[in-house]
PDB file of N, H, CA, C and O in Angstrom:
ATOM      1  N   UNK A   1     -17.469   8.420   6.150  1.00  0.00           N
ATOM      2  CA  UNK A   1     -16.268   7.795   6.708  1.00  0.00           C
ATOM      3  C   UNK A   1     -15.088   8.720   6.406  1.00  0.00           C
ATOM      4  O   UNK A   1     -14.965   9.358   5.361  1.00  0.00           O
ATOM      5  N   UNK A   2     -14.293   8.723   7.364  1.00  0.00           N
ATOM      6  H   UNK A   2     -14.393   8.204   8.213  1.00  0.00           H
ATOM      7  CA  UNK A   2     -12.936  10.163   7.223  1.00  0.00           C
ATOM      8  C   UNK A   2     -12.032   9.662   6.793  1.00  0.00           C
ATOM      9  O   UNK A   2     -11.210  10.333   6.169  1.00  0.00           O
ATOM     10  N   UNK A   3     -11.838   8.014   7.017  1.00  0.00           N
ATOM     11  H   UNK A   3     -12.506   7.469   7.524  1.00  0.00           H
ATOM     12  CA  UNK A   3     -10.590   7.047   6.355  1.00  0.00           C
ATOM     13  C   UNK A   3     -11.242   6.390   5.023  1.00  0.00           C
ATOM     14  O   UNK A   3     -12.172   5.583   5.022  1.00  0.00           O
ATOM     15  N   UNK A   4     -10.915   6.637   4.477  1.00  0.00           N
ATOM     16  H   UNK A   4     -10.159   7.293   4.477  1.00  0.00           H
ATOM     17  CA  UNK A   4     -11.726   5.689   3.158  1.00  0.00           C
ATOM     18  C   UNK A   4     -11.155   4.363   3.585  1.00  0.00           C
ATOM     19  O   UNK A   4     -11.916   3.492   4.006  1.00  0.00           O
ATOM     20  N   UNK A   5      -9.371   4.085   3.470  1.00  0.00           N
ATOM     21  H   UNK A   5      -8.753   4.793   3.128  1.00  0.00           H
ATOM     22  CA  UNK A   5      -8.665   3.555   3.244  1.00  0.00           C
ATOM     23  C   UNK A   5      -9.158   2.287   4.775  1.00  0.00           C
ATOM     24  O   UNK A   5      -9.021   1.065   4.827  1.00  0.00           O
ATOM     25  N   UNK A   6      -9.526   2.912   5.439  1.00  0.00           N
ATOM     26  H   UNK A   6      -9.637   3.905   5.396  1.00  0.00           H
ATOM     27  CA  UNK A   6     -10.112   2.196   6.827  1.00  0.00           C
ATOM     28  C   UNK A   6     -11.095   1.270   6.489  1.00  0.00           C
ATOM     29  O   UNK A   6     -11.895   1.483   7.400  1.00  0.00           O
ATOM     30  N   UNK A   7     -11.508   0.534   5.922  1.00  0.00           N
ATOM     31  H   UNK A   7     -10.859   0.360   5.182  1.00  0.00           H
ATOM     32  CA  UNK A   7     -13.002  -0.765   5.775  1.00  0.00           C
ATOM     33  C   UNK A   7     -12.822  -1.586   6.431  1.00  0.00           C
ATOM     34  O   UNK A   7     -11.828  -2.178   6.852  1.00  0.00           O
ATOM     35  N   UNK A   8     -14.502  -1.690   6.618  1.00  0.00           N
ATOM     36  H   UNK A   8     -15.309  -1.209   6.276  1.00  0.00           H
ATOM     37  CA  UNK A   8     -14.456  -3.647   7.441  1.00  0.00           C
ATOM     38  C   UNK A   8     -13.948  -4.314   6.620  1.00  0.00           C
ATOM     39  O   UNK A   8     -13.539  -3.935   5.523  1.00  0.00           O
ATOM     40  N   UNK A   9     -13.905  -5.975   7.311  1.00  0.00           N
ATOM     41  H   UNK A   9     -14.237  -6.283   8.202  1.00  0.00           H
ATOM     42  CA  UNK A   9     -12.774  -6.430   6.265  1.00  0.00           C
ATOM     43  C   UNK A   9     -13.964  -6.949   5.568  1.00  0.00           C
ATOM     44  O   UNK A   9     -13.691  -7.119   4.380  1.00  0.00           O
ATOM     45  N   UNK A  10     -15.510  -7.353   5.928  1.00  0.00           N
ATOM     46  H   UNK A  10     -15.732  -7.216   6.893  1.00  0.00           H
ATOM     47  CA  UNK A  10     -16.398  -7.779   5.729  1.00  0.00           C
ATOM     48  C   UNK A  10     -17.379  -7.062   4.601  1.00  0.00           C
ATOM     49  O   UNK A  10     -18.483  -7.446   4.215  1.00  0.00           O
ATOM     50  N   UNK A  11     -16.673  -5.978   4.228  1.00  0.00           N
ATOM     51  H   UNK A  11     -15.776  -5.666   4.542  1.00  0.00           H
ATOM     52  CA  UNK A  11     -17.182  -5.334   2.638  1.00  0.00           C
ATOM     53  C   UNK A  11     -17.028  -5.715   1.337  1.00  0.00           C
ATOM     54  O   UNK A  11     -15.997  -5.537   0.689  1.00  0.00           O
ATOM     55  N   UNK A  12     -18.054  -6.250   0.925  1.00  0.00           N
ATOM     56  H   UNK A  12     -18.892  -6.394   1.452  1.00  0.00           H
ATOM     57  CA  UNK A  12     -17.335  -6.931  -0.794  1.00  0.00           C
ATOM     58  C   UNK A  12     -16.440  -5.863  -1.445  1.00  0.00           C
ATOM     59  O   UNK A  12     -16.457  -4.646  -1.261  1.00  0.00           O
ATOM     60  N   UNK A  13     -15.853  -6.415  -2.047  1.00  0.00           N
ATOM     61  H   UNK A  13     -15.839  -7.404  -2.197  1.00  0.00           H
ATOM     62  CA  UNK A  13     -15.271  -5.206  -3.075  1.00  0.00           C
ATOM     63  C   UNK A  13     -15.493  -4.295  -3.657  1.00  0.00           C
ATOM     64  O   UNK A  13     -14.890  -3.235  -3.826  1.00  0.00           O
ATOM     65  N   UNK A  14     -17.227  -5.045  -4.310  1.00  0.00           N
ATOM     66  H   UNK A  14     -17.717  -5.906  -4.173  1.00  0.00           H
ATOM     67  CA  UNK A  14     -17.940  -3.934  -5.008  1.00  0.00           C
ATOM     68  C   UNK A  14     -18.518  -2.618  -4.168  1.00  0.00           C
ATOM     69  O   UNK A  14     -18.974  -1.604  -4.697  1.00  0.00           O
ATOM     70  N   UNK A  15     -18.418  -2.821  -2.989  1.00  0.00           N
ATOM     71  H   UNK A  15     -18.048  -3.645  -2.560  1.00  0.00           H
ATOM     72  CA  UNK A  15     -18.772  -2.285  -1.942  1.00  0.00           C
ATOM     73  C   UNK A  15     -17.760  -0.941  -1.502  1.00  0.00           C
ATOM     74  O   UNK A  15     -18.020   0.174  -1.051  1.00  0.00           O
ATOM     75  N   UNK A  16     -16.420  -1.674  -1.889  1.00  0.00           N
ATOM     76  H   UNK A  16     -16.209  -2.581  -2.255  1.00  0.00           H
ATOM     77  CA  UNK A  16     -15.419  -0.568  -1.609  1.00  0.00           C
ATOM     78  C   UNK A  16     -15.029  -0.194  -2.686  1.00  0.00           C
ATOM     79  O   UNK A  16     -14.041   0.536  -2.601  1.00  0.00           O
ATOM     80  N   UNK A  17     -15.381  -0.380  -3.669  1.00  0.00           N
ATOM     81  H   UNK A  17     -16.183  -0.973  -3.738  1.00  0.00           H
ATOM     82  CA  UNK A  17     -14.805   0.331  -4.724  1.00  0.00           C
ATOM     83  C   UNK A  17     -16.135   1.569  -4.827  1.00  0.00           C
ATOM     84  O   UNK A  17     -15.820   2.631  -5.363  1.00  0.00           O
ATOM     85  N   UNK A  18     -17.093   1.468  -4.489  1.00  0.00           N
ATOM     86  H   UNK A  18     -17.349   0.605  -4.054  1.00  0.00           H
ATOM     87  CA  UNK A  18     -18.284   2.447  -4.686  1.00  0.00           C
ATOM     88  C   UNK A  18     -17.810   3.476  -3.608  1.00  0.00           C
ATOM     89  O   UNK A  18     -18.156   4.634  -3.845  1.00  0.00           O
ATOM     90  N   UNK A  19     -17.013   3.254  -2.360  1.00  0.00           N
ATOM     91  H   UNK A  19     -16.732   2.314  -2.168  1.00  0.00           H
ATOM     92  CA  UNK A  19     -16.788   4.347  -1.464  1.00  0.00           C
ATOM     93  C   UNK A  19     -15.492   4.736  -2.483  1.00  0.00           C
ATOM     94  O   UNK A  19     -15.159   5.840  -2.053  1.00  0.00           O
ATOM     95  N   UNK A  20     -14.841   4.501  -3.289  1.00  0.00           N
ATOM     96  H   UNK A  20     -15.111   3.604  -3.638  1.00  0.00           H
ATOM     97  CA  UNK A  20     -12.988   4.942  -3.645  1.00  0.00           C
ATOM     98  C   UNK A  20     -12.485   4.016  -3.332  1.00  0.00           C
ATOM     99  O   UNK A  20     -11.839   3.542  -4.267  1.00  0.00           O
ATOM    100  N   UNK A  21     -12.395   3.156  -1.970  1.00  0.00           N
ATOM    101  H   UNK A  21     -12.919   3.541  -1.211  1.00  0.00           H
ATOM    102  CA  UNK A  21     -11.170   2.388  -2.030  1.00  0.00           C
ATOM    103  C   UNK A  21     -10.700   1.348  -2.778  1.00  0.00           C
ATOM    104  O   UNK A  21     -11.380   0.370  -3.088  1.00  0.00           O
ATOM    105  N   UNK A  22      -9.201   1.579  -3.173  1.00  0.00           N
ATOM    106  H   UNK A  22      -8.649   2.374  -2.921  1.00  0.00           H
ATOM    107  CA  UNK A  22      -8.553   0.760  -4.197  1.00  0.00           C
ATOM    108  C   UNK A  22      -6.962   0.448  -3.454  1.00  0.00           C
ATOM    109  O   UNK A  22      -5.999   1.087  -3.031  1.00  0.00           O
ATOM    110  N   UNK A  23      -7.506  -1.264  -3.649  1.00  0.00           N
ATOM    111  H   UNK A  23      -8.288  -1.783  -3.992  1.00  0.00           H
ATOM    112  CA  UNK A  23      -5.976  -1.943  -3.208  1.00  0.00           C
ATOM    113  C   UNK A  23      -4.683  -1.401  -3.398  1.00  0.00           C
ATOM    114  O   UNK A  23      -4.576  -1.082  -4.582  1.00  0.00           O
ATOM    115  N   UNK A  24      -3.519  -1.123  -2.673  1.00  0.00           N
ATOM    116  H   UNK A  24      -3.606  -1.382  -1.711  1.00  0.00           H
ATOM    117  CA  UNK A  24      -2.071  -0.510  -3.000  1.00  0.00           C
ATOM    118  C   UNK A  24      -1.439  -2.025  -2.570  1.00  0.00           C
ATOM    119  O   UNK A  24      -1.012  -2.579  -1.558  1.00  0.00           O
ATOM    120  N   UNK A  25      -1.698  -2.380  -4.243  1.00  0.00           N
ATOM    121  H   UNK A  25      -2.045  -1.930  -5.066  1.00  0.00           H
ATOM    122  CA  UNK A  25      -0.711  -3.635  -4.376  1.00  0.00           C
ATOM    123  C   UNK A  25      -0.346  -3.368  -6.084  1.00  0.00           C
ATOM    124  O   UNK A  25      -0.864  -3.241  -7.193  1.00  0.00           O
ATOM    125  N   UNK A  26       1.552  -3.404  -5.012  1.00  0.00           N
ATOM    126  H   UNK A  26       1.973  -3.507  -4.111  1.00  0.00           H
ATOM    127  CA  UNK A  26       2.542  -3.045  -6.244  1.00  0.00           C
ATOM    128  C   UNK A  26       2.176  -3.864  -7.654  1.00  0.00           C
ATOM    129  O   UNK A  26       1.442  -4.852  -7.651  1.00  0.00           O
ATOM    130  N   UNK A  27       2.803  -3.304  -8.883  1.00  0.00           N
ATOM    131  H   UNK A  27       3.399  -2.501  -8.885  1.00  0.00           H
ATOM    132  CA  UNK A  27       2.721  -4.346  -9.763  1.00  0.00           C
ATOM    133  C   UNK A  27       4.265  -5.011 -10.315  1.00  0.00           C
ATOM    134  O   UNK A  27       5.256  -4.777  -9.623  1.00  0.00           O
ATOM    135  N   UNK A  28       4.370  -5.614 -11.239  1.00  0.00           N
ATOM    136  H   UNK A  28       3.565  -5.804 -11.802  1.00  0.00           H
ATOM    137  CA  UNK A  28       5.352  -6.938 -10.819  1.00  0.00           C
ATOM    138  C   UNK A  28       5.380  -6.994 -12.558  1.00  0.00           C
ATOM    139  O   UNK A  28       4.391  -7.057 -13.287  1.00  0.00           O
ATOM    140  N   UNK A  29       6.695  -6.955 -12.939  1.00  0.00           N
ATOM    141  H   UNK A  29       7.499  -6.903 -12.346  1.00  0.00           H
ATOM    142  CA  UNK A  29       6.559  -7.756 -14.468  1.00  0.00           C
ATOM    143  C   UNK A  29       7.413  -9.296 -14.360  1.00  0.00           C
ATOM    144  O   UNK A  29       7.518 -10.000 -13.356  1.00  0.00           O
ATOM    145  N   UNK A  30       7.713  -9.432 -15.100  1.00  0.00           N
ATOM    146  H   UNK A  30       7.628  -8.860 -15.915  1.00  0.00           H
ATOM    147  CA  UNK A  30       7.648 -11.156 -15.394  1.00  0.00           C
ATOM    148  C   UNK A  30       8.949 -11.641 -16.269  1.00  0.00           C
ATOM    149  O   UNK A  30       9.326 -11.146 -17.332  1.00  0.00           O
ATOM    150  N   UNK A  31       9.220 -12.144 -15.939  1.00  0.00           N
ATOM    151  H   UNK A  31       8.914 -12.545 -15.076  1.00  0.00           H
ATOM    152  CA  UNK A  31      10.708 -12.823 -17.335  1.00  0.00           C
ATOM    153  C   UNK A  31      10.493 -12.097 -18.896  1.00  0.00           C
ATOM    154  O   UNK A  31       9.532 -12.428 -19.590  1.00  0.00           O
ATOM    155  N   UNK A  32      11.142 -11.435 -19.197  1.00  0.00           N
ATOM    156  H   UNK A  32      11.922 -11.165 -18.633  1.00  0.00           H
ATOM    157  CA  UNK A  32      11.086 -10.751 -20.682  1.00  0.00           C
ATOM    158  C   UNK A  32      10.182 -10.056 -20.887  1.00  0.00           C
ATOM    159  O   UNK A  32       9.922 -10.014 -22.089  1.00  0.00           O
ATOM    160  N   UNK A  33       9.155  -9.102 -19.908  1.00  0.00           N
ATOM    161  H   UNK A  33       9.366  -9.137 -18.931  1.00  0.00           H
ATOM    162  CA  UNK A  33       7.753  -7.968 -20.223  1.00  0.00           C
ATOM    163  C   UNK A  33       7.925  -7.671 -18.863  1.00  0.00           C
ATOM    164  O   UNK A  33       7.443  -8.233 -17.880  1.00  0.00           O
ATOM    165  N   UNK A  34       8.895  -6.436 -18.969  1.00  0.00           N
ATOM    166  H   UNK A  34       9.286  -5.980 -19.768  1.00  0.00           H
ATOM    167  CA  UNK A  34       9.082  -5.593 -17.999  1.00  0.00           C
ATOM    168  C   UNK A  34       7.731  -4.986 -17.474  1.00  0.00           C
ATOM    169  O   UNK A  34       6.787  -5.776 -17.483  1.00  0.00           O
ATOM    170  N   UNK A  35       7.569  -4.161 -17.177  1.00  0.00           N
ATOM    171  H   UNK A  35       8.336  -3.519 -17.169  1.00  0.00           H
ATOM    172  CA  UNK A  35       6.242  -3.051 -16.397  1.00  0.00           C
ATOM    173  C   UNK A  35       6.814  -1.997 -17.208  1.00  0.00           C
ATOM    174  O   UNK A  35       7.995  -1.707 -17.398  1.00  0.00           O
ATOM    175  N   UNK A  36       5.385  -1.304 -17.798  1.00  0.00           N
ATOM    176  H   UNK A  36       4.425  -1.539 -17.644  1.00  0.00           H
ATOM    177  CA  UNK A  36       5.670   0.042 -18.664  1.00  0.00           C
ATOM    178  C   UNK A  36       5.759   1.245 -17.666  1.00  0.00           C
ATOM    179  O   UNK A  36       5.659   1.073 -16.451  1.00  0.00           O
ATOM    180  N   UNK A  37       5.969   2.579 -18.293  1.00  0.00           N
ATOM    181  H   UNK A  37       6.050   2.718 -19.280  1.00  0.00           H
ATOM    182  CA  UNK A  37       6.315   3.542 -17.239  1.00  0.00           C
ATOM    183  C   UNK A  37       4.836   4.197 -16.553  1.00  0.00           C
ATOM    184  O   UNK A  37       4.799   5.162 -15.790  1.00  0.00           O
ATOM    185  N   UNK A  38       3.938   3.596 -16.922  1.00  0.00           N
ATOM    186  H   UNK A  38       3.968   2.811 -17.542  1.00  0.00           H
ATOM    187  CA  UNK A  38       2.154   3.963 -16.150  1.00  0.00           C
ATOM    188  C   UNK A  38       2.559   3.114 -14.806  1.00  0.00           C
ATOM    189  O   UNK A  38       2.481   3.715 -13.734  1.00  0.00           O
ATOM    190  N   UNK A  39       3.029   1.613 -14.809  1.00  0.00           N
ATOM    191  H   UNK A  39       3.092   1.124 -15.679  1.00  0.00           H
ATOM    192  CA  UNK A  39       2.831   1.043 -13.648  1.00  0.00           C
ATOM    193  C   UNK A  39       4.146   1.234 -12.523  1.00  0.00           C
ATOM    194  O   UNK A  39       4.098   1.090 -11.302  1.00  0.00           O
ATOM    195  N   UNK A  40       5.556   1.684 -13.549  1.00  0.00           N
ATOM    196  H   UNK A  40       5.595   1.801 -14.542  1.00  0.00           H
ATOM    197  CA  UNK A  40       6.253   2.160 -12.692  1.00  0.00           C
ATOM    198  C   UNK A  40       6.452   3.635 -11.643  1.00  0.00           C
ATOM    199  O   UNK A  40       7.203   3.868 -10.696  1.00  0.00           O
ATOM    200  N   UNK A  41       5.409   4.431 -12.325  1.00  0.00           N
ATOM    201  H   UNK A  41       4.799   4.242 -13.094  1.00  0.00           H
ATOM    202  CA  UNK A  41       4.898   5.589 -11.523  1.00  0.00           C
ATOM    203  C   UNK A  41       4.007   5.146 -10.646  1.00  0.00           C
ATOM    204  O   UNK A  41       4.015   5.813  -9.611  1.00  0.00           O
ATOM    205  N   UNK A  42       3.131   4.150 -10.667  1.00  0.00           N
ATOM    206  H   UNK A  42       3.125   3.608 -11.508  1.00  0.00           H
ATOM    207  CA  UNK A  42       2.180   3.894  -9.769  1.00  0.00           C
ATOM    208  C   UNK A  42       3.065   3.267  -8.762  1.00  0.00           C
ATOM    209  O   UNK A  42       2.986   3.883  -7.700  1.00  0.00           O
ATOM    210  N   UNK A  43       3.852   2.296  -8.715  1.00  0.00           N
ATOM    211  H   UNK A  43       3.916   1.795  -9.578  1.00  0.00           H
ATOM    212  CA  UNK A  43       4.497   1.987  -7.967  1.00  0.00           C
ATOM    213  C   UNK A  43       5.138   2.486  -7.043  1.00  0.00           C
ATOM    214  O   UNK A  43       5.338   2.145  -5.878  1.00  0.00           O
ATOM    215  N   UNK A  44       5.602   3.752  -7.964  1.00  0.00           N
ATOM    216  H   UNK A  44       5.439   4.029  -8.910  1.00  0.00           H
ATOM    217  CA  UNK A  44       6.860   4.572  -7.219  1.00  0.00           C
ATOM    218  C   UNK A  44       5.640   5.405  -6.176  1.00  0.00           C
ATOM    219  O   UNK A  44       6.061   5.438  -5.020  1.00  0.00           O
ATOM    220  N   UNK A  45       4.648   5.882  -6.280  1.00  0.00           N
ATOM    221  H   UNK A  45       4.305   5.855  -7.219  1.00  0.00           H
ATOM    222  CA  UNK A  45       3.693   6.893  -5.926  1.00  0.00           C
ATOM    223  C   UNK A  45       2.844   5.872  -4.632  1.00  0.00           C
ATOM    224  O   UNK A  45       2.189   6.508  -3.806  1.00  0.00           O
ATOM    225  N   UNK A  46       2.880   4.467  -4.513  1.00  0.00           N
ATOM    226  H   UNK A  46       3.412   3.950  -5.184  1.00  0.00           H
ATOM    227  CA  UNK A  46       2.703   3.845  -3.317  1.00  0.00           C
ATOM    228  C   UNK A  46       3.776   3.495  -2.118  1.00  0.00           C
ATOM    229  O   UNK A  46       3.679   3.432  -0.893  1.00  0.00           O
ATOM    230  N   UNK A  47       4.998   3.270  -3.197  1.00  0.00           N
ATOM    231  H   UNK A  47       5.076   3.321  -4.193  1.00  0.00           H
ATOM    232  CA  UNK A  47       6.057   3.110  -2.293  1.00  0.00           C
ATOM    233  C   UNK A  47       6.506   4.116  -1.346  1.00  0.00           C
ATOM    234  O   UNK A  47       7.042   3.775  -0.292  1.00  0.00           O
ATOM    235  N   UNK A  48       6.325   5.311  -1.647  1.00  0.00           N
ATOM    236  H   UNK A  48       5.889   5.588  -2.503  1.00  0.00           H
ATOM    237  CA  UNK A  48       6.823   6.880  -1.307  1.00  0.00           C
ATOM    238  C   UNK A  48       6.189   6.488   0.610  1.00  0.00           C
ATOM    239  O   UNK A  48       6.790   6.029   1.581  1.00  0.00           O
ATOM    240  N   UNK A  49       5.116   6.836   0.462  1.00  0.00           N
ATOM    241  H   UNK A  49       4.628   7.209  -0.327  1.00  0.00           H
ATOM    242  CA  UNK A  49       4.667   6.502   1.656  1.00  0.00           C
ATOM    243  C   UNK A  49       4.945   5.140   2.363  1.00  0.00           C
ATOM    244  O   UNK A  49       5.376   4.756   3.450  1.00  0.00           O
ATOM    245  N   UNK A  50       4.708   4.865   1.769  1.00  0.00           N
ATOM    246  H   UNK A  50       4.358   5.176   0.885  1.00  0.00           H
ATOM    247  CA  UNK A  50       4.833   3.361   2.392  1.00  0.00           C
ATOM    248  C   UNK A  50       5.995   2.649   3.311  1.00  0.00           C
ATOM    249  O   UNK A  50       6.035   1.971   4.338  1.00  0.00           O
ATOM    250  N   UNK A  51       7.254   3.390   2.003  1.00  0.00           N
ATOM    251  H   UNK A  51       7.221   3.940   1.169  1.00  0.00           H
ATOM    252  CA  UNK A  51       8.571   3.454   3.061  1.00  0.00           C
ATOM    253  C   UNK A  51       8.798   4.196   4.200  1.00  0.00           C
ATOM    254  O   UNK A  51       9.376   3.664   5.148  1.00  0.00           O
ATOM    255  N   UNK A  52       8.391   5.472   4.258  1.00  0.00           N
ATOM    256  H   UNK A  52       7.922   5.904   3.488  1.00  0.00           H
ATOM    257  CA  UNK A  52       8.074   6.159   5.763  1.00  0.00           C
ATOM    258  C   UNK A  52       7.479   5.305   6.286  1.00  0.00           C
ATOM    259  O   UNK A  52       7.913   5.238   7.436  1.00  0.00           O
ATOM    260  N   UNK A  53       6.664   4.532   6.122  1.00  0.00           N
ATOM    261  H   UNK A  53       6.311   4.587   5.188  1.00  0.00           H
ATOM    262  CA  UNK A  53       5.888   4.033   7.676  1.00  0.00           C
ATOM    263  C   UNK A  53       6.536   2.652   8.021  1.00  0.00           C
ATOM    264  O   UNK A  53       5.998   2.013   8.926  1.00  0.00           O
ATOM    265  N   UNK A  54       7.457   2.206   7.501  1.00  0.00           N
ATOM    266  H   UNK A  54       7.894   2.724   6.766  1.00  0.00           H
ATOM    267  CA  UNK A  54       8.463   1.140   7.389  1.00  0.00           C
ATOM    268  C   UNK A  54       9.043   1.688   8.335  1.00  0.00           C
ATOM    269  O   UNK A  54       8.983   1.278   9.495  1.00  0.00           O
ATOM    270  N   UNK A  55       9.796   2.873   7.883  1.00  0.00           N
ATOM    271  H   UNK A  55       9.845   3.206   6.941  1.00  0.00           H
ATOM    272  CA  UNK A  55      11.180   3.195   8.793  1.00  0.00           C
ATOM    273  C   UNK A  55      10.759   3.892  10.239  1.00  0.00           C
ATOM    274  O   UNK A  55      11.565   4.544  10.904  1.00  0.00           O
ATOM    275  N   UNK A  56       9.554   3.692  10.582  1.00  0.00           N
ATOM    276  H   UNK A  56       8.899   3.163  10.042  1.00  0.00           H
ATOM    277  CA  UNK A  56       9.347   3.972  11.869  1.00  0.00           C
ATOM    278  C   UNK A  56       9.099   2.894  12.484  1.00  0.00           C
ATOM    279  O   UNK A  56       9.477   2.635  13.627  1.00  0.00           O
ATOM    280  N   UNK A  57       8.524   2.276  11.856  1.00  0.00           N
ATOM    281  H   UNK A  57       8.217   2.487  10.928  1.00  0.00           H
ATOM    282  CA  UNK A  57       8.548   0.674  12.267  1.00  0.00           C
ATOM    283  C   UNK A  57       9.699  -0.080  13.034  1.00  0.00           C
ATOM    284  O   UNK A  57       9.633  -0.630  14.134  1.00  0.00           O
ATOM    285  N   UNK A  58      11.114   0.069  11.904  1.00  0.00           N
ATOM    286  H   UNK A  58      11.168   0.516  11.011  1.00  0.00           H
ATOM    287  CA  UNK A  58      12.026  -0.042  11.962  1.00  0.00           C
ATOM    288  C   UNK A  58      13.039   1.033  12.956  1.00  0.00           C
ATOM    289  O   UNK A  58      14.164   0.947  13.449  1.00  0.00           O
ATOM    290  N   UNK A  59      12.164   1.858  12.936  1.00  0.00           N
ATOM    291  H   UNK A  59      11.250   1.927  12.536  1.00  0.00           H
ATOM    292  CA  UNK A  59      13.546   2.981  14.187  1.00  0.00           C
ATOM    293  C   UNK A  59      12.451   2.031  15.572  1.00  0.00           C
ATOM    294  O   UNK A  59      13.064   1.779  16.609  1.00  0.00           O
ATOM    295  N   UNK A  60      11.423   1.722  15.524  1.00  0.00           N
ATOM    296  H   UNK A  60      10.925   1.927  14.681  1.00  0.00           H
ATOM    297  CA  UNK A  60      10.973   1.553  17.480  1.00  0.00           C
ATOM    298  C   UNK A  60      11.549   0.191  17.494  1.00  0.00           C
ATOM    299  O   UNK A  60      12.224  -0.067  18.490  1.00  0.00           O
ATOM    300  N   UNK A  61      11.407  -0.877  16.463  1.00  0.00           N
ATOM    301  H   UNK A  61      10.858  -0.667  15.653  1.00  0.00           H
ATOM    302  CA  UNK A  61      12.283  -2.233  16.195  1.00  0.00           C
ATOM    303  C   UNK A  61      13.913  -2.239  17.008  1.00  0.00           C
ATOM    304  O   UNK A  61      14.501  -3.165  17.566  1.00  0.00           O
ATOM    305  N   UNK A  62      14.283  -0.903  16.810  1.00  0.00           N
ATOM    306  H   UNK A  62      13.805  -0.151  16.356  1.00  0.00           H
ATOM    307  CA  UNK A  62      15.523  -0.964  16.728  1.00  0.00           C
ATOM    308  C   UNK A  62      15.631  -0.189  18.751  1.00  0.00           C
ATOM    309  O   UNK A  62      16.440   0.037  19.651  1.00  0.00           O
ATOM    310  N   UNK A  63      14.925  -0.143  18.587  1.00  0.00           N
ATOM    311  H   UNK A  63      14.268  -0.326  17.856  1.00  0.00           H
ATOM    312  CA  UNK A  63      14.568   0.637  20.068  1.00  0.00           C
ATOM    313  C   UNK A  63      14.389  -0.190  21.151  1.00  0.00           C
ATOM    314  O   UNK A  63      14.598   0.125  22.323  1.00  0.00           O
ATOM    315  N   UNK A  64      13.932  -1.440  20.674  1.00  0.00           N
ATOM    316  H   UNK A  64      13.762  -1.696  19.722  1.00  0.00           H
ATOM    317  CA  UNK A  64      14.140  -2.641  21.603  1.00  0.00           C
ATOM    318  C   UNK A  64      12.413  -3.116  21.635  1.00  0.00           C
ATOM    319  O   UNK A  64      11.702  -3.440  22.587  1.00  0.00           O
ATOM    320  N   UNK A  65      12.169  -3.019  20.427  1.00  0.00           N
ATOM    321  H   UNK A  65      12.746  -2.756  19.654  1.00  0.00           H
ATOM    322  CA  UNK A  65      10.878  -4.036  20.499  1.00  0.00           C
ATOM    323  C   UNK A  65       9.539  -3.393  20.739  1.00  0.00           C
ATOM    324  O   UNK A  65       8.482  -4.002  20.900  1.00  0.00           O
ATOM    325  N   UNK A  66       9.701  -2.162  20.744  1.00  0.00           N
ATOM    326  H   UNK A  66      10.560  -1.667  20.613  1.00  0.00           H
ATOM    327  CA  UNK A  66       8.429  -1.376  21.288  1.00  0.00           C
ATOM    328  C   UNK A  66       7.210  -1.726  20.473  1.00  0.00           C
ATOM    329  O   UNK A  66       7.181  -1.192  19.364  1.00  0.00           O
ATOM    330  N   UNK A  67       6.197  -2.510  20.786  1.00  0.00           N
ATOM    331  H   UNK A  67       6.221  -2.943  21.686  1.00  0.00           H
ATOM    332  CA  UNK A  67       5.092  -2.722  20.194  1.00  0.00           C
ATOM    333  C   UNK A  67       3.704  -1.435  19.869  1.00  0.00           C
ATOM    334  O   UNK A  67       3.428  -0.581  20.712  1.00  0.00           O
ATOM    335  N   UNK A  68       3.078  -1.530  18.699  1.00  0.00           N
ATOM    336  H   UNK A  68       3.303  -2.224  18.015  1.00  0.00           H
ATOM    337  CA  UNK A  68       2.535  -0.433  18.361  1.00  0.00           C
ATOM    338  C   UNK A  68       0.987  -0.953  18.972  1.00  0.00           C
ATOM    339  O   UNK A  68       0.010  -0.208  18.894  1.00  0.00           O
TER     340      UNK A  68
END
């Protein structure tokens, strides 16, 4: 497979974790236990991309609705 990141949705987990793929879901601290600086690099290192593909989103949005 050339996309890892591409799976059926119908693959157990254990299934995708044996090809590499691993969820890009941010992490989150809580009232008084901030996030240490391991999860705020991880964060920052999903967001990077992530916001590019936002703001194209957002420039055809702004273009008058152009559906992808």
């Amino acid at each position: 497979m050339s996309r890892p990141w591409a799976v059926p949705v119908e693959w157990s987990p254990a299934k995708r974790r044996q090809i590499g793929w691993r969820p890009s879901i941010q992490r989150k601290g809580q009232a008084g236990k901030p996030i240490g600086e391991r999860d705020k690099a991880r964060n920052k290192r999903m967001a990077s991309p992530r916001a590019r593909v936002e703001q194209v989103f957002a420039s055809l949005a702004q273009m008058g609705s152009i559906t992808v």
